[in-house]
C-alpha positions in Angstrom: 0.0 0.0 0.0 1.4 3.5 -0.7 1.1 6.4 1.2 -1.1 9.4 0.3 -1.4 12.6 1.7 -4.1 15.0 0.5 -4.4 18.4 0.9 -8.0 20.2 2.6 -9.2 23.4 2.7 -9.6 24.9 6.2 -8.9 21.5 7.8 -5.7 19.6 8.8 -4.1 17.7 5.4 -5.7 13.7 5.4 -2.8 11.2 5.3 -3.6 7.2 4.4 -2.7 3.9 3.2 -4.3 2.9 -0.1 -4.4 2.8 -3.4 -5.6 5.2 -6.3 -8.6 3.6 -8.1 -9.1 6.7 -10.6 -8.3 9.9 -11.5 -10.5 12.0 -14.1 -9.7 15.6 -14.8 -12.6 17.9 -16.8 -9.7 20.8 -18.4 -10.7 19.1 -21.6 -14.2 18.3 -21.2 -15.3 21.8 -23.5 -12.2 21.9 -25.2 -8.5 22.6 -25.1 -7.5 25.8 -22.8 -10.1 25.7 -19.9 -9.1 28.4 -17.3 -11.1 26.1 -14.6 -11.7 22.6 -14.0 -12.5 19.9 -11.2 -10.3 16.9 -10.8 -11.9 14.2 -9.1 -9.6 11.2 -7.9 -11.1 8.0 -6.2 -8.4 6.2 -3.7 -9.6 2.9 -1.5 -7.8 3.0 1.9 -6.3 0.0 3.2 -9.0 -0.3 5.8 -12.1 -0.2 2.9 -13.3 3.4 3.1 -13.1 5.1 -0.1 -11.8 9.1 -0.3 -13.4 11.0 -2.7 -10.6 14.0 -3.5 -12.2 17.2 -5.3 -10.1 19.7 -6.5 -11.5 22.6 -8.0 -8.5 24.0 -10.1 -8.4 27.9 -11.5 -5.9 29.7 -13.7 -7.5 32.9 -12.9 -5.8 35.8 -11.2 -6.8 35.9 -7.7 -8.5 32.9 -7.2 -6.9 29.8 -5.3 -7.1 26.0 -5.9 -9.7 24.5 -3.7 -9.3 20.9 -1.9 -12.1 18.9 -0.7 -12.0 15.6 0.6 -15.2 13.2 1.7 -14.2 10.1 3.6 -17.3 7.5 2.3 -18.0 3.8 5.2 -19.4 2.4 1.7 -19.9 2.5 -2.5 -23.4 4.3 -2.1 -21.5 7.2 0.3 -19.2 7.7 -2.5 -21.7 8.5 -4.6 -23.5 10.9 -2.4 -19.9 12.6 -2.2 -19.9 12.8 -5.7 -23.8 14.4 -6.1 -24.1 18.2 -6.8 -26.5 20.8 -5.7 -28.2 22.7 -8.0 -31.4 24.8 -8.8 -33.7 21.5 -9.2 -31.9 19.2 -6.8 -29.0 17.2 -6.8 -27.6 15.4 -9.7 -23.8 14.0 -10.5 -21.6 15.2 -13.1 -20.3 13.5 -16.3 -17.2 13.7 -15.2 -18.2 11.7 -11.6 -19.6 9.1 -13.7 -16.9 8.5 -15.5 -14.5 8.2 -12.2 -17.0 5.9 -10.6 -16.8 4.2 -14.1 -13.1 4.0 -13.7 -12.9 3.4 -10.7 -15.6 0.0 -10.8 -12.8 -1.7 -13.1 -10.4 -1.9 -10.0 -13.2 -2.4 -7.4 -16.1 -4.7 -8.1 -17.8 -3.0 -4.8 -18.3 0.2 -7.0 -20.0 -1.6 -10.4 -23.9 -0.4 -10.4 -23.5 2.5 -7.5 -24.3 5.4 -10.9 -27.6 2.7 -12.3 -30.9 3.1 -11.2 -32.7 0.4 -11.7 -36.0 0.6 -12.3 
């Protein structure tokens, strides 16, 4: 197991043993030369909780990079982490779809969690 530490916003910096599952980055998603982005990286520690690692990235003068980090018990809590607000509810990105996507190839746990079945 390697050793991650991930910066936080406001909090004290989140060191772990675990692997990376997926990393997805959305500076291409509209085309070449995006001024800002998210990158959204999926890591498993070594004692099964997942860490959802959101980093809001900005090329703009003035504004600063911005570090989240969600600790999820379980698959569905990682996609709760990964669920926006917005005017008519919550919904989840592309771009988290496509990490959880990822992601699912390393960890069987994680196939399904972005399906509702009906």
């Amino acid at each position: 197991m390697k050793e991650f530490i991930l910066k936080r916003d406001g909090e004290k910096d989140l060191r772990f043993k675990g692997e990376e599952l997926a990393w997805v980055t959305g500076q291409t998603v509209d085309g070449p030369g995006q001024n800002r982005w998210n990158e959204l990286t999926l890591y498993k520690a070594e004692n099964g909780k997942y860490i959802v690692y959101d980093v809001y990235r900005t090329q703009w003068q003035g504004e600063n990079d911005c570090y989240r980090v969600t600790v999820c018990d379980n698959p569905e809590a990682v996609f709760e982490a990964l669920e926006q607000e917005g005017p008519e509810g919550s919904f989840i990105t592309d771009l988290a779809k496509d990490l959880i996507d990822m992601a699912a190839k390393q960890d069987e746990k994680l196939k399904g969690i972005a399906i509702e079945d009906l």
